[in-house]
N, C-alpha and C positions, 0 to 999 in steps of 0.2 A: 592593795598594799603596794606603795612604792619601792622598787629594788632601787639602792643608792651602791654603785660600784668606783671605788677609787682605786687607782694604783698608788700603792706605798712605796715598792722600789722593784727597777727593773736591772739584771745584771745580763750582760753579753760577753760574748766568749768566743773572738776567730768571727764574727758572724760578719760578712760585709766587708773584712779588711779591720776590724775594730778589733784588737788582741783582747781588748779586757776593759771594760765600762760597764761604772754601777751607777745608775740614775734613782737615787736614795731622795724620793719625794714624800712619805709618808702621810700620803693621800691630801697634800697641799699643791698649791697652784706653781707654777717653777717657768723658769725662763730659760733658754738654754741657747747662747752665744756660740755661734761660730764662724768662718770661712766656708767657702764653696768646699764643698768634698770633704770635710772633715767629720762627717758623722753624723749631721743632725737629722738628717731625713730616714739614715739609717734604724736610729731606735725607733722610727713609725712603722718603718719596717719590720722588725724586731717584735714591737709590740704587736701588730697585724697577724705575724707569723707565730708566733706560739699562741696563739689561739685557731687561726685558721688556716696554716699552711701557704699563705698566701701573705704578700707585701702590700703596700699601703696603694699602688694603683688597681690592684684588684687581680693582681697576676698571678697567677700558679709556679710558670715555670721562670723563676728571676735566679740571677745566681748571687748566692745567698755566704761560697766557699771564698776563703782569702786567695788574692793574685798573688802570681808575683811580677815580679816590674815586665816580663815578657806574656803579661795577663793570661798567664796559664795558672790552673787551680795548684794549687802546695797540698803535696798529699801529705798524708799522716796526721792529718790535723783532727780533733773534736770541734765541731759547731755548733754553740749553745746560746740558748737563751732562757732566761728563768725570770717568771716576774709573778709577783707578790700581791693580790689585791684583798682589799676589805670589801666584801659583799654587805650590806648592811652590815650588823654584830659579828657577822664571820672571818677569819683570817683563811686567804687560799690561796697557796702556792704551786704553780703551775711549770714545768721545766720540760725543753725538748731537748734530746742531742741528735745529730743529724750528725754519724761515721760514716767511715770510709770502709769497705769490706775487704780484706786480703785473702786471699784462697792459695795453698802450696799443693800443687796439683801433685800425684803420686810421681817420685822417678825426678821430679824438679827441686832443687836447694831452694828457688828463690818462689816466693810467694809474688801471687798476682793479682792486680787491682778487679774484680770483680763487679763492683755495685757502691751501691748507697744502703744503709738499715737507720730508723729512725727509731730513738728509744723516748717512752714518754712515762714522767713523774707527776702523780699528784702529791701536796704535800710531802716531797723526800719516798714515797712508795712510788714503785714499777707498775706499771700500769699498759692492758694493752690498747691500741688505737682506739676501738670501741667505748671501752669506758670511758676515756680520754675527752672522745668528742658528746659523749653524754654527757659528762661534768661541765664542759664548756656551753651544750645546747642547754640545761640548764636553766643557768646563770641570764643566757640571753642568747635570741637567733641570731645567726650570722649578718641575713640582711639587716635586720633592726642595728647590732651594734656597729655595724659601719656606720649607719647612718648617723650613729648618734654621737661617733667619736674623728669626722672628717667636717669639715666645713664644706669640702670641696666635691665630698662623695655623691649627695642629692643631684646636683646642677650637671656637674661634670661626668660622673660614673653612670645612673640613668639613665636609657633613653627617655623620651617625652612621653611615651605611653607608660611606662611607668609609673614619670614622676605623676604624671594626671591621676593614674588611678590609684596612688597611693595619696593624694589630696583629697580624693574624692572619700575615699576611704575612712578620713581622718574628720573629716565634716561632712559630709553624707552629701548623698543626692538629691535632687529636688525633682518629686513625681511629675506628672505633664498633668496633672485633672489640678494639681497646687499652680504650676504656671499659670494654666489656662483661669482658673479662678483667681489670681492677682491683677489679669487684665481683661475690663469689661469687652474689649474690641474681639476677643479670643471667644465668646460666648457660642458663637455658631459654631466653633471647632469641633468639639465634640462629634459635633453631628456629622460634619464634614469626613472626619476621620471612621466614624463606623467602627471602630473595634483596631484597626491597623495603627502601627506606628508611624510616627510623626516621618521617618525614615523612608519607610515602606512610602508612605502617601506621598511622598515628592518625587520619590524614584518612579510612582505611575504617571504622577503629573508631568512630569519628564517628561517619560516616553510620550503619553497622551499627549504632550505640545508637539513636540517632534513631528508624530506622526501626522497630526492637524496640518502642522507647517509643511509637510511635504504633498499632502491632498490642496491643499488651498495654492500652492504653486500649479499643480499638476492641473485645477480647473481649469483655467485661464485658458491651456493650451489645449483642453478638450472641448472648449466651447470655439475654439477659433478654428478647427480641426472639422466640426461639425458643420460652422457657417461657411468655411472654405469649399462643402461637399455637396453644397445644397446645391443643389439647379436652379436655373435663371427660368421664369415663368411669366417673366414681365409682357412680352408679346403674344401671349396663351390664352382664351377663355375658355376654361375648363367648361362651361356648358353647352358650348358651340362645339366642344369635338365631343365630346356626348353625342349630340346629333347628328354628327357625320359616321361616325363609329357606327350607330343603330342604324343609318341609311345603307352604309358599306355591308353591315351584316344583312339584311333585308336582300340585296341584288346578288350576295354569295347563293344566299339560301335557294334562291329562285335559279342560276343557275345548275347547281347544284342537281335541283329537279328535273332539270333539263335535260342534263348529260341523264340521269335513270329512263328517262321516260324512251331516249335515241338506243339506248342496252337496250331494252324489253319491248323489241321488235318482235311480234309476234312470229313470222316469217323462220325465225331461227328457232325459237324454240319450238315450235313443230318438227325442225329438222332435226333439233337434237333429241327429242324425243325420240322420234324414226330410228336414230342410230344406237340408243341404249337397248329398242328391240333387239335391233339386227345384232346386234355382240351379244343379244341374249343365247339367240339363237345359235352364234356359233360356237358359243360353251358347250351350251346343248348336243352339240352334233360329237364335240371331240368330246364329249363325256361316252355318248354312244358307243363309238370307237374304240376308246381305249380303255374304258370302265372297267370291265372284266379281267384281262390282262395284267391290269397296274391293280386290282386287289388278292389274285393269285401271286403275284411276285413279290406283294411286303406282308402275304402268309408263310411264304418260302422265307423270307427274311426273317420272321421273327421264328421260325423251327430254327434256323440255324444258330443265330444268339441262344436261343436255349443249349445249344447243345454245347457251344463253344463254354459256357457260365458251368454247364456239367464237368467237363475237361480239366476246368480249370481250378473247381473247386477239389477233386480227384486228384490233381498234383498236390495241392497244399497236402490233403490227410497224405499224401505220400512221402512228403516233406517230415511231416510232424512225426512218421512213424521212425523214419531214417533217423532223426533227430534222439528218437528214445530208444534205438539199438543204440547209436556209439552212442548213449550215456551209460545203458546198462553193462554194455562193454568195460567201460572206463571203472565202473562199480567190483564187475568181477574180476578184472587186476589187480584192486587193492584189495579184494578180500583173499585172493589168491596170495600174494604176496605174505598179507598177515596170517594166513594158513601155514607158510613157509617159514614163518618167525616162530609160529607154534609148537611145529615141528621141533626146530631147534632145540626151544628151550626145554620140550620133554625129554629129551636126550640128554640133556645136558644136568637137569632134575633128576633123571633118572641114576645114572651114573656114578652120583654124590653119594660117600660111604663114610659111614658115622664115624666120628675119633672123638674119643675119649679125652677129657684136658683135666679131668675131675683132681685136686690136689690131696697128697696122700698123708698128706702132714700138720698138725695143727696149726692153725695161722696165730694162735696165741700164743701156747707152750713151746710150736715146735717140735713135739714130741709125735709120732707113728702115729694116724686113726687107727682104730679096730678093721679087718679085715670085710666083716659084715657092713663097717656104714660103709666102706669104701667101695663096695658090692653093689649095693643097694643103690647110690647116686648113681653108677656108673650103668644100672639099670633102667632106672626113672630116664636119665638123660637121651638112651638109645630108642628108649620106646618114646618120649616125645620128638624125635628125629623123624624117626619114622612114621609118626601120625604126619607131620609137618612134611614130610616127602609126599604120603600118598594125597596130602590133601592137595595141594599144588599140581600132581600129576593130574586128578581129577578136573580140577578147575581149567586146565591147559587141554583136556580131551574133550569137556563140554563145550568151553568157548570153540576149538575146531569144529566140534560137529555144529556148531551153529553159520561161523561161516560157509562150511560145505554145503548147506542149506540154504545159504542166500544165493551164494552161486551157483548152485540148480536150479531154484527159482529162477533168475534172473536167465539164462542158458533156455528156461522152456517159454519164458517168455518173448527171448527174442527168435527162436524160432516161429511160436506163433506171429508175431510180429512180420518177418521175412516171408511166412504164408499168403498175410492180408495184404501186403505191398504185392507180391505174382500178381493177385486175382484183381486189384488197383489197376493196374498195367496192362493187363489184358481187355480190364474194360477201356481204359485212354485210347488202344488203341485201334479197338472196334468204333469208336465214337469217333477217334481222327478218320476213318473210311466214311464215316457217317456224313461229315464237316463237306468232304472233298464233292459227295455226290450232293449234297440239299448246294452245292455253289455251282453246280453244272445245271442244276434244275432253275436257277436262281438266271445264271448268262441265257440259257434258253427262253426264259420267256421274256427275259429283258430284248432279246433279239427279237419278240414275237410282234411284240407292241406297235400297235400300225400307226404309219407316221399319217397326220391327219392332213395334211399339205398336200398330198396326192389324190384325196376325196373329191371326185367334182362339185358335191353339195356344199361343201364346206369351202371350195375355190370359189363358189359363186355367191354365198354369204359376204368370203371377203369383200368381194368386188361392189357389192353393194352396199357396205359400210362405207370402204373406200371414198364411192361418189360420193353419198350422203357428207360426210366428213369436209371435202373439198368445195361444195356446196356452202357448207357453213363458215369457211375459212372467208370463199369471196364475200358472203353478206358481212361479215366480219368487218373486212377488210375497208368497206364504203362507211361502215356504223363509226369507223375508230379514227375515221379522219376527222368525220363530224364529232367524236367524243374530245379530239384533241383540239380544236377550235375552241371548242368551249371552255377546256378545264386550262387551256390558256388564261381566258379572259379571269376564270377565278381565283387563278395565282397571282394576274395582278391585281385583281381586289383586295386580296389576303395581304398583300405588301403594303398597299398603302393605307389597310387597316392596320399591322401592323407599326407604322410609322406614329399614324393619331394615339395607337395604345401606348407607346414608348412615351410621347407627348403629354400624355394624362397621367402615366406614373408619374411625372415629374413633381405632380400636384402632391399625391401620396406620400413621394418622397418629402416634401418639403414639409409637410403637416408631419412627420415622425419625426424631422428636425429641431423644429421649433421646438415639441412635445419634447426631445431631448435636452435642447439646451433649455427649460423650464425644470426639468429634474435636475442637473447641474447648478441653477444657479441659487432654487431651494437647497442642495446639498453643500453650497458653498454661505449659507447663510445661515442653517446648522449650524456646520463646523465654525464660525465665526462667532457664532451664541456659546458653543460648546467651549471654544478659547478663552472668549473673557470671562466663561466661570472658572476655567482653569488658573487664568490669570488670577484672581480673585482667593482662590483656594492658595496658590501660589502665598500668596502676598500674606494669607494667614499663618500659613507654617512660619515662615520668615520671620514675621514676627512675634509668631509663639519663640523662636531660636533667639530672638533676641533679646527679649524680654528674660528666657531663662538663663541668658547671660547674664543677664545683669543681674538678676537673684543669685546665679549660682557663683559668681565671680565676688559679689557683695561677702555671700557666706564665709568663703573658704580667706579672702581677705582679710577679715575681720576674726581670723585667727591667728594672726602674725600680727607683730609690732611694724615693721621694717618693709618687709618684703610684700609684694603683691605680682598677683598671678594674672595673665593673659591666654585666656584658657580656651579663643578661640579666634580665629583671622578673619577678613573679609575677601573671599574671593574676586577675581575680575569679572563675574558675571553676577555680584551682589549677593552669591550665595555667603555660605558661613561653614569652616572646616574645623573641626577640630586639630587644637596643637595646648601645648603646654610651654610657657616662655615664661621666664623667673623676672619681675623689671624692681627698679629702686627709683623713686623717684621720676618714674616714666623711660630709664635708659635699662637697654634690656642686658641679660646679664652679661652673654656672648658677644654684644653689639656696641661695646664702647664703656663700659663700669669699668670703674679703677679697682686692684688691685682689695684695697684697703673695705672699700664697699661691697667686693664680691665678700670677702672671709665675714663680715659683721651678719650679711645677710645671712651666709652660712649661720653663723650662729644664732639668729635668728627663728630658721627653719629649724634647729637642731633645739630650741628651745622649748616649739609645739609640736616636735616628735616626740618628745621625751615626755612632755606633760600626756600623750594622748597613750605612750606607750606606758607611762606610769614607772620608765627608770631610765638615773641620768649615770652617764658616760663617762671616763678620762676622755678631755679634748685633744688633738695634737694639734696646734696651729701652724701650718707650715707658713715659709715669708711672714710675719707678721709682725717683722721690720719698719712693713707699708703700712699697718695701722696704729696711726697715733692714739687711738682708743679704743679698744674692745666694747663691746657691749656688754649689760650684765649677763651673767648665764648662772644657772643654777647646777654647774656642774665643772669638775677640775680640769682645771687647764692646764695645758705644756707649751704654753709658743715657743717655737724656731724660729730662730730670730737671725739673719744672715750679719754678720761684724766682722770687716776683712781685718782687724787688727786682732780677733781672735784667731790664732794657727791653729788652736786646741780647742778641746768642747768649753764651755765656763759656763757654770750653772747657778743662776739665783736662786736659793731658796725664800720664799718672802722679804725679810730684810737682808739676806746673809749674802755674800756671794764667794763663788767657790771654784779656783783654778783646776781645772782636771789636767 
C-alpha cells in the first residue's frame, strides 16, 4: 500500500528570525517569492526540524533562536514550529517548542539562564521525546524522507557509496554466473575463477604478474652472472691432462716407495730392538731395588687416611651432639619460664574470694524476694565458684607437673649427651697420637727408599742404552738426508699435479654452468607461459567488468526518466574502479549541469524513490527561479523561488496569490 503525505499548513514562531508565519498549503502545490534572507530557506528548515531535529542541510547543531542586530540570541523567547499533514485519510498535527530554561538559585533575586528544554505535541497532546520520534518513524525513516522531499539531498548530501548502494538496492544486482552467461567469450571463466571471486582472482593475478615480472628481470642478470664466472678453457684438452695427471700420480707413488724402503733399514731396527731390551732390563733392576720399600710406605699411607676418615667422622657426631644440648637447652627455658607463668596464675586463682551480686528485690514488682530464694541463689552461686576455682587450680598443677617432666627429661638427656661427647674426645685424641706416629713411620721409609742411580748394575744398563741410542741417532741421521732428497722431488710432483687438477676443474666447472644457465633459461620460459595465461585470465575478468557494466548501468538507467548513472571509471592501467556519478545528457552533475537541470534530475531520482519506497513526499524546491519547467512528479511541491522585488514572503496558492 502506498503512504501519500502532504502538508496542509506549516506555522512558525521566533524560529530563524521569522516572528510568525503560516504557510496554509492544504496539501496543494504553492510557490513561495521572496528576497535573499527573507525566510524562504527557513521553512525547509522549519519543516526539516520538527520532524527531525535537524535543518534542511542535514545539520544538528544550526541556530534555530532569533538575533538580534549584535547576532547575539534574544532571550525569553519561545521557538516553535507546528505543521499539519495528511497521511493518507489521516489528519496529524505535529508541534515543537524549543525554551529557554531560567533557574533562581537559592540566596539570589535574579534568575539565571541555565539550558535549553524542548517540549513536543502530537495532535495538541504533551508528549515525551520517545513517542514523538515513534509517531514520526512511523510515518516514514528519516533517511527515506529526506530523500524524498530535497532534490538536492541524493547527489549533494550522499556520499557515492551510498548513493551506489542505494541504486543498487532499488534495482538489484546482477550475479556473475548471469554476466558470465550473457557473454559467450566469458565461458571458460567459470573455470578460471574455481570458486573465488572475480575480486579475489585479479588481486592474485596481480600479485602473480608482479612477481613473474620481477623473476623475469632478475634472469637476465643471473645468467650474465653465471657466464661472467665461467672459466676460459679454450687453450685446455681436458684428455691430455688426464694423462699427465695419471703419469704425475704413477712417479708420486713410486717415490713415495722409495722414501719407506730408505726408513726400513734393517741395521736400525736391530738396534732399536736392542734398546727396548736394555730399558727392559732397567725397569727390572729399579723394580728390584725399591719394590718392597714403596709397598710398605703406601700400606703406611693408606692406615693413616683410615685413621684421619675415623677422626673426622668422630668430630661431626661431636658436632651433632653439641648441636642437641643447646637446643634442648633452649626447650628447657621455655618450659621453665611457662612453669613460671603457672605459678603465677595459681596464686592468683587461688586467692579469688567468692562475692555475692545476687539481687534481692523483684525485677518485676519491685517488691522484697523471700529470705529462702535469696539463700538458696546465693548458695547455688558459691558452690559453682568454687567448683570453677578448684577446677582451674587443678588444670594449672597438671599442666606444671607436665612441664617439670619435660624439663627433666630433657636435663637427663643432656647429660647423657655431655657423657658421650667425653668419651668422643678422648677417643679423637688417642687417634690424633695415632695420626702423628703412622707419619713418622711414613718419613722413615720414604727416607729408606734406595736411590737406584747409585747401583753400579743399573749405572751400567744406562750406559748401554745410552750407546745403543746414539748409534741409532747417527744411522738416522745418513737415512733422513736421503729421505729429504726424495720427499723434495715429491713436493714437486704434488705441485705441478696440483696445477693440471686446478686445470681440469675448470672443465667441471664449466659443465655445472652451462647445466645452470639451462635451468634459468627453462625457468624463464615457464614463467613466460605462466604470464601469458595470466595475461589471458587478465583480460577475462576485464571483460567479465565490463560487460557487467553495461548490464548493470542498462538496469539501473532504465529506471529513471532523465537521469543516468556512471557507476564505474576507467583507470590509467585499463583497470575499472568503482564510483557513483549522477550525468544528464552526458554532463555530470558536479562537472558543469546548470542549475535548473541539477533540481529536475532531483526530481527525477525523487520520482523512482518514492515509486520503489511506495510513499511520495512534500517537495521543497529551493532556487527554482532557474527552472523554467519542472518536471512531472507525482508528489506536492513548494518552490522557492528567489524575487528581489519581493522584501516579504508572497505566496501562490494555485491560481491565488498572497502578500505576507
Amino acid at each position: 500500500m502506498k503512504t501519500e503525505i502532504k502538508l496542509l499548513q506549516l506555522n512558525l514562531k521566533n524560529f530563524k528570525g521569522v516572528k510568525q508565519f503560516t504557510l496554509d498549503l492544504q496539501g496543494e502545490n504553492a510557490k513561495v517569492y521572496g528576497d535573499n534572507a527573507t525566510g524562504k530557506t527557513t521553512m525547509f528548515d522549519a519543516f526539516i526540524w520538527v520532524l527531525f531535529d535537524k535543518d534542511s542541510q542535514n545539520k544538528k547543531d544550526f541556530q534555530l533562536k532569533t538575533l538580534s542586530g549584535k547576532n547575539e540570541a534574544v532571550h525569553g523567547l519561545d521557538h516553535e514550529v507546528e505543521a499539519t499533514f495528511k497521511v493518507n485519510d489521516r489528519t496529524l498535527t505535529l508541534r515543537k517548542v524549543f525554551s529557554e530554561k531560567w533557574t533562581k538559585k537559592r540566596g539570589s533575586a535574579l534568575s539565571e539562564f541555565t539550558g535549553h528544554t524542548t517540549d513536543y505535541y502530537i495532535d495538541g497532546v504533551p508528549v515525551k521525546l520517545k513517542e514523538y520520534k515513534e509517531q514520526v518513524d512511523s510515518i516514514v525513516q528519516e533517511d527515506i524522507f529526506k530523500l524524498l522531499t530535497s532534490p538536492s539531498y541524493f547527489n549533494e548530501q550522499l556520499k557515492w557509496q551510498d548513493r551506489r548502494a542505494l541504486l543498487l538496492t532499488i534495482c538489484g544486482d546482477i550475479t556473475d554466473q548471469e554476466v558470465i552467461d550473457s557473454n559467450k567469450s566469458l565461458s571458460q571463466l567459470t573455470k578460471v575463477l574455481n570458486g573465488k571471486t572475480i575480486e579475489n582472482h585479479r588481486k592474485m593475478v596481480a600479485a602473480r604478474r608482479t612477481e613473474i615480472n620481477k623473476e623475469l628481470d632478475r634472469i637476465p642478470i643471473r645468467i650474465d652472472e653465471v657466464q661472467r664466472s665461467m672459466p676460459d678453457t679454450s687453450d685446455l684438452n681436458e684428455e691430455e691432462l688426464q694423462q699427465e695427471l695419471s703419469f704425475l700420480k704413477n712417479q708420486i707413488e713410486e717415490k713415495e716407495s722409495e722414501v719407506s724402503r730408505i726408513k726400513s733399514g734393517g741395521e736400525i731396527s736391530a738396534k732399536e730392538k736392542k734398546l727396548r731390551e736394555v730399558e727392559g732390563d732397567l725397569q727390572q733392576i729399579k723394580n728390584e731395588l725399591q719394590g718392597k720399600s714403596l709397598e710398605a710406605m703406601s700400606a703406611k699411607r693408606q692406615e693413616l687416611s683410615s685413621i684421619r676418615y675415623e677422626v673426622e667422622n668422630t668430630d661431626l657426631q661431636i658436632r651433632t651432639k653439641r648441636n642437641r644440648i643447646a637446643s634442648n637447652n633452649k626447650s628447657i627455658q621455655n618450659s621453665t619460664d611457662l612453669t613460671d607463668r603457672l605459678r603465677k596464675e595459681w596464686h592468683e586463682v587461688n586467692e579469688k574470694v567468692f562475692e555475692s551480686h545476687h539481687a534481692e528485690d523483684c525485677p518485676t514488682c519491685g517488691q522484697a524476694l523471700p529470705s529462702e530464694q535469696v539463700q538458696n541463689a546465693h548458695e547455688k552461686a558459691l558452690a559453682q565458684f568454687n567448683l570453677d576455682k578448684a577446677q582451674r587450680l587443678e588444670r594449672i598443677n597438671a599442666q606444671g607437673k607436665t612441664e617439670a617432666g619435660v624439663v627433666e627429661g630433657l636435663k637427663t638427656e643432656n647429660q647423657q649427651l655431655e657423657n658421650e661427647i667425653a668419651k668422643l674426645e678422648e677417643f679423637v685424641q688417642l687417634q690424633t697420637s695415632e695420626i702423628e706416629r703412622v707419619q713418622d713411620e711414613v718419613l722413615n721409609l720414604q727416607a729408606g727408599v734406595k736411590n737406584v742411580d747409585s747401583d753400579p748394575l743399573y749405572i751400567n744398563k744406562k750406559k748401554e742404552a745410552l750407546s745403543i741410542e746414539e748409534s741409532i741417532q747417527n744411522l738416522r741421521s745418513s737415512v733422513q738426508e736421503s729421505v729429504f732428497k726424495v720427499n723434495q722431488e715429491i713436493s714437486a710432483l704434488k705441485t705441478d699435479m696440483n696445477f693440471l687438477e686446478q686445470d681440469k676443474a675448470k672443465f667441471a666447472q664449466v659443465k655445472l654452468s652451462k647445466q645452470r644457465i639451462e635451468e634459468l633459461e627453462e625457468q624463464e620460459r615457464g614463467l613466460a607461459a605462466e604470464f601469458e595465461k595470466l595475461e589471458q585470465e587478465l583480460y577475462l575478468t576485464e571483460e567479465f567488468i565490463r560487460t557487467k557494466v553495461n548490464l548493470l548501468t542498462e538496469k539501473i538507467n532504465s529506471k529513471f526518466k532523465y537521469a543516468r548513472f556512471k557507476l564505474f571509471e576507467t583507470q590509467i592501467n585499463g583497470g575499472l574502479s568503482e564510483t557513483c556519478e549522477t550525468l544528464y545528457e552526458g554532463v555530470p552533475y558536479n562537472g558543469g549541469l546548470n542549475n535548473a537541470a541539477r533540481i529536475n534530475i532531483g526530481l527525477d531520482i525523487i520520482n523512482t524513490l518514492a515509486e520503489h519506497y511506495g510513499v511520495s513526499a512534500p517537495i521543497f524546491v529551493d532556487n527554482s527561479e532557474a527552472v523554467t519547467q519542472l518536471i512531472d512528479v507525482n508528489s506536492q511541491v513548494i518552490s522557492l523561488v528567489v524575487s528581489e522585488a519581493d522584501k516579504k514572503l508572497r505566496v501562490e496558492y494555485g491560481q491565488m496569490q498572497e502578500a505576507i
